[in-house]
Structure formats: structure tokens, C-alpha cells
N, C-alpha and C positions, 0 to 999 in steps of 0.2 A: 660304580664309584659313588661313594654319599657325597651328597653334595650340600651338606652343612657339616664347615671344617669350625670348629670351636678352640682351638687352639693355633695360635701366627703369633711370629713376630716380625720385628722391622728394626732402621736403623735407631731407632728410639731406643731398644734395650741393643740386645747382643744379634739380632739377624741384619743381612747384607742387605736389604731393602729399602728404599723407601717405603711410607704408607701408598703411594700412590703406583709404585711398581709392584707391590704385594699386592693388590687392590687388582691392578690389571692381571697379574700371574693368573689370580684367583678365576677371574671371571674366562680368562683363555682356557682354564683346567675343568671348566664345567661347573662351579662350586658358585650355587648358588645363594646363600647366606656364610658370611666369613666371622668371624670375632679374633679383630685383635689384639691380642692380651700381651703386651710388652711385661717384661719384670721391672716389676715397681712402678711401673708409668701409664701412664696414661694421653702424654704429652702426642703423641702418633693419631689418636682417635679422628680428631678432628679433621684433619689431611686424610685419613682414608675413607671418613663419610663423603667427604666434596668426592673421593674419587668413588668410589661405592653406587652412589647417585649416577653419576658419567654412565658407568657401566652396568645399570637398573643391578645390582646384587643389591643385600639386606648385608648391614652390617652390624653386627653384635658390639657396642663400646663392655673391653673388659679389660682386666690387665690379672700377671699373675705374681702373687706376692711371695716372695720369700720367709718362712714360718721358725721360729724354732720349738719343735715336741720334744723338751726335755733334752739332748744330746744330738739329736736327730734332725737336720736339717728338711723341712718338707716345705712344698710349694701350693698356694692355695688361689685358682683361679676364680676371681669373681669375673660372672655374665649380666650382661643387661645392667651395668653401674652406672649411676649417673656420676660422669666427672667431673662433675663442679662441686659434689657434695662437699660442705667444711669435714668434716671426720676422716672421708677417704684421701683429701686434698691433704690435710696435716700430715696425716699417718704416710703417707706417703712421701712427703718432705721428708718425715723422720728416715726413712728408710734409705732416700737418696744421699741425706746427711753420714749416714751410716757407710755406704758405698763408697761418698767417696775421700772418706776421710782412710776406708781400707786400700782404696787404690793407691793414695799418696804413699802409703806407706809398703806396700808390695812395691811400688815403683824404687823407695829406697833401699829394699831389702837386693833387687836387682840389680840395684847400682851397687852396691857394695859389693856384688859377686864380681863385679867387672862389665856388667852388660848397659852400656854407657849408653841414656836414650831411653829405655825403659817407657816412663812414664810419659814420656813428647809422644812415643810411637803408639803407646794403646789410646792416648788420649786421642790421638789423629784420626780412628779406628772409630773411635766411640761419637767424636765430635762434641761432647761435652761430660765437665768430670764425673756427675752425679749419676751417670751413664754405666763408665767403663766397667767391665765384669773383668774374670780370670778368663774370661774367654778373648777378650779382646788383647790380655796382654801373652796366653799362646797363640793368637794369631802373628802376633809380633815377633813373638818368638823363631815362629817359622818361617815369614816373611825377614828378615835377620840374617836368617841361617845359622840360627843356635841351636835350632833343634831338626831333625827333620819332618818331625808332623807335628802338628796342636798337642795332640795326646800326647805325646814325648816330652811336651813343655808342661804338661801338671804332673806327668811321671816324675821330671826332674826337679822341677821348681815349684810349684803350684799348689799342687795335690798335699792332703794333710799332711804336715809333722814333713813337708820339704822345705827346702831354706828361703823362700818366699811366701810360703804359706802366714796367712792372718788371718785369725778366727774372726769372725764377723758376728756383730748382738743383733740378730734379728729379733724382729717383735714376738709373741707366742703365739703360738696357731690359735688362742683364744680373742686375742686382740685381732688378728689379724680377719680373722670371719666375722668379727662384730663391725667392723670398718664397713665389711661390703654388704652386711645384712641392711647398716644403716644405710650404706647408697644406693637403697633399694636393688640389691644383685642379688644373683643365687653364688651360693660358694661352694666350689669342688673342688674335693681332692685328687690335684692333679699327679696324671701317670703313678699310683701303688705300685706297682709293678715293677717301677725302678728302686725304690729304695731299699738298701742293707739289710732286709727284712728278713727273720722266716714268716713265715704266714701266722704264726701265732702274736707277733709283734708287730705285723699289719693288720689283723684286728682288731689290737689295741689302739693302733693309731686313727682306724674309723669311730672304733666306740667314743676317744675324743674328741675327734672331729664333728661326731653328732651332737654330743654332750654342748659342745662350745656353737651348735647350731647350726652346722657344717647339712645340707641336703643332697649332694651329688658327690658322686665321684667318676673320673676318668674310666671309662673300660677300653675304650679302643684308640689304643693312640700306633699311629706309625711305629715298626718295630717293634712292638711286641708281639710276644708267640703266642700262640691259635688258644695252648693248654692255659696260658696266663689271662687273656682275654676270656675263656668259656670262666675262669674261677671267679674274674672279679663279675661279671656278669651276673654269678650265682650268688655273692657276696651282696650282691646291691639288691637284688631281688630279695634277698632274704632279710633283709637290714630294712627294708622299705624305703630306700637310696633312689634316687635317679641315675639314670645311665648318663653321662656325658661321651663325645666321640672329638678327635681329632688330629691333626698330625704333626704339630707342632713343628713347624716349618720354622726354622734362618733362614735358608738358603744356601750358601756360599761354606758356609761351617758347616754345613750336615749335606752336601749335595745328593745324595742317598733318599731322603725323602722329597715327597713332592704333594704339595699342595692339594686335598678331597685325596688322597691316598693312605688309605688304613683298613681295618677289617669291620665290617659291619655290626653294629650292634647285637649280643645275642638276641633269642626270641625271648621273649616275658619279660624285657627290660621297658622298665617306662625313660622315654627318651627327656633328656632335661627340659629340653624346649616346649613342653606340654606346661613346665611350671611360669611359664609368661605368658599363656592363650594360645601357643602355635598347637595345630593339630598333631596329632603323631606322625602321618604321613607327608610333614612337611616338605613341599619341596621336591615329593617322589613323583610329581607328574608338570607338564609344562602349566598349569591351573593353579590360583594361588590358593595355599591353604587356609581353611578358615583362620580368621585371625590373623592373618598374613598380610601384610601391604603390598600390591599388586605393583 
């Protein structure tokens, strides 16, 4: 099992967790370095350092941001950010501002179908507005009993071009990587593999992404198949990308994944974490690695 998960979240974006229950999962799971990367936030960090410490694990402060490439919704995880930075601190306002001006308003788009509560129930979910995703209001959904699963509430309501759908102005994947270049992070392209792509239109998306100063990308995330994992592999190697790895854990919304659970890096990837001093074999033996805080 690798035991540096570079993708988590918590209750701070859209996972079931505390920073401090995620924190503990982690370290019960074997996983020995975690990075938490909430979407759009950052506000989790600090609760899962104090607990990180508790539990001697290395904890990665990251967060993952929401991008738009031209039509294309993509996600851009920065590693090792400092979150105090003024640029990433703004930028990130800006994006919560965004959220939840679209949540008030899916919330009204819900109530006009009849689903009375909407916005009380996801917000209860989220615990705060700036928070709520579509994820927390098919939780709702199905917690309700409007729908009977999550997916069934963006099939029916949620999902594009459905009668609660709201386009969202995310920043551009250019803004969005120069935020975390300045808060001292690495920026990767999180999970390729998931998006509407063919592969010719996922290369475009990296040549982007490098162009705007993008260094890594996702290769092994929870759920992806073996063939999609050996390409992007091949893709980062050949690109002179860093491999990134992780599983991208909620919890409670994806109970299917679990925490250091994913497929291992191919061979001839350089692992991200060599671009802040850790050695490549970080963390493969109970010895810390050079560059590693013991």
C-alpha cells in the first residue's frame, strides 16, 4: 500500500470528515505522509497539522482548486502551499465568493421545483455557505428521499443543462497555477483520466497546463484502470512531468475508496515529492527519508 496519499478531503470542502478524523483514518491506514487538499480551501490545514503531530504522520498543507480550460471544467491540486499566502488567500475568497453565490441560487432553482429546504439541508451538510458543493445538495437529495442515490440527484437535477444546474465562473487554469506557484506549491493536474477527454484533448490540456507553469500531474488516483494509469505514466515521463499519487478520499460520499488505497506509481516516473527534498523512496521503509522530518 503507498503510504503517501496526496489527495484527502474533509468537512471543510465536500468529505464526511473532520481534519482530525481524516488525520486519524490516515495514520490507522498505514499512510504515512497525508496532504489535505479540500476544494478551494484551505481553512481544514491547520486542525489536521495539530492532529498529524498527535499521530507523528507528515502532513502536506494543499488544497484543490477548481480551473476553467476554455469549456472544460478541470481541477488543479497545489502541494506544500503556504496558506497564509496574500494571492492564494484572495484567490481563494474569490472562488468561495463564487460557490456560494451558485449555491443560493441552485438552492432557489430547487425550491421552485417544490423541494422545500433545499438550501437549509445542504447548508447543514456543508456547515458553512462558502462550502456547499452539488455534492452536498445530492446528499440532500437523498437523505430527503427525492432521489434514491446521490447520482440520481445530478442525473435529475444537478448535472448540466438539468433544472438546477448553474454554470459556475471559475478562475482559468492560468490564474489558478500562478496562485500556487506564488504560495510557494507545486501545481498538478489533478485525476486526467476523469475528464470528457479523448486523449488528444488531454494532451492539449497538459501542454496548457505546462505552458501556465503546471509541473505534475495525477497518475495514480483511486479508481482508475491499470491501462489509464500505465498512459498517464507514460505521458509524464515523456513530458518531463512529475508523477503525483492518491486517493482522493470523502469518505461517506465515495465509501468505495479508502485512504493509501490506489495503484502504485509506474516505473521511470519521478515521484512529486522529490520536487520539495523528499528522497524518491520516501517513506518505503520505517527510516526517515533524507530530507524527511523524523
Amino acid at each position: 500500500m503507498p503510504a503517501i496519499d496526496l489527495h484527502s478531503h474533509s468537512r471543510y470542502s465536500d468529505g464526511s470528515l473532520s481534519p482530525t478524523e481524516l488525520v486519524a483514518l490516515a495514520a490507522k491506514a498505514g499512510v504515512k505522509a497525508l496532504a489535505l487538499t479540500d476544494h478551494d480551501s484551505v481553512s481544514g490545514v491547520p486542525e489536521a497539522q495539530a492532529a498529524a503531530d498527535q499521530h507523528g504522520i507528515t502532513l502536506i498543507p494543499g488544497v484543490e482548486i477548481s480551473a476553467a480550460w476554455g469549456v472544460q471544467n478541470v481541477h488543479i491540486v497545489g502541494l506544500q502551499v503556504d496558506i497564509h499566502h496574500p494571492v492564494l488567500v484572495a484567490g481563494l475568497a474569490q472562488q468561495a465568493g463564487a460557490r456560494e453565490r451558485r449555491a443560493i441560487e441552485i438552492g432557489q432553482r430547487l425550491e421552485a421545483l417544490g423541494l422545500t429546504g433545499a438550501y437549509a439541508g445542504a447548508l447543514a451538510l456543508a456547515r458553512e455557505p462558502a462550502s456547499i458543493s452539488r455534492t452536498h445538495y445530492g446528499q440532500w437529495l437523498f437523505a430527503s428521499g427525492h432521489v434514491s442515490t446521490v447520482q440520481q440527484g445530478f442525473d435529475r437535477y444537478l448535472g448540466p443543462r438539468k433544472p438546477a444546474s448553474v454554470p459556475m465562473p471559475w478562475a482559468s487554469l492560468e490564474d489558478t497555477v500562478s496562485w500556487i506557484l506564488q504560495a510557494g506549491g507545486v501545481p498538478v493536474l489533478a485525476h486526467p483520466g476523469r475528464y470528457p477527454l479523448s486523449r488528444t484533448k488531454m494532451r492539449e490540456m497538459m501542454s496548457a497546463f505546462q505552458a501556465a507553469g503546471g509541473v505534475a500531474i495525477e497518475v495514480a488516483t483511486a479508481t482508475e484502470k491499470p491501462d489509464m494509469v500505465k498512459y498517464l505514466g507514460q505521458l509524464a515521463q515523456q513530458r518531463g512531468l512529475a508523477a503525483s499519487q492518491g486517493s482522493d478520499y470523502h469518505g461517506k460520499p465515495a465509501p468505495w475508496i479508502a485512504l493509501g488505497r490506489f495503484p502504485s506509481l509506474p516505473k521511470g516516473c519521478e515521484p512529486v515529492w522529490q520536487r520539495w527534498g523528499w528522497a524518491a523512496d520516501a517513506f518505503s521503509s520505517s527510516t526517515p527519508a533524507q530530507g524527511q522530518p523524523a
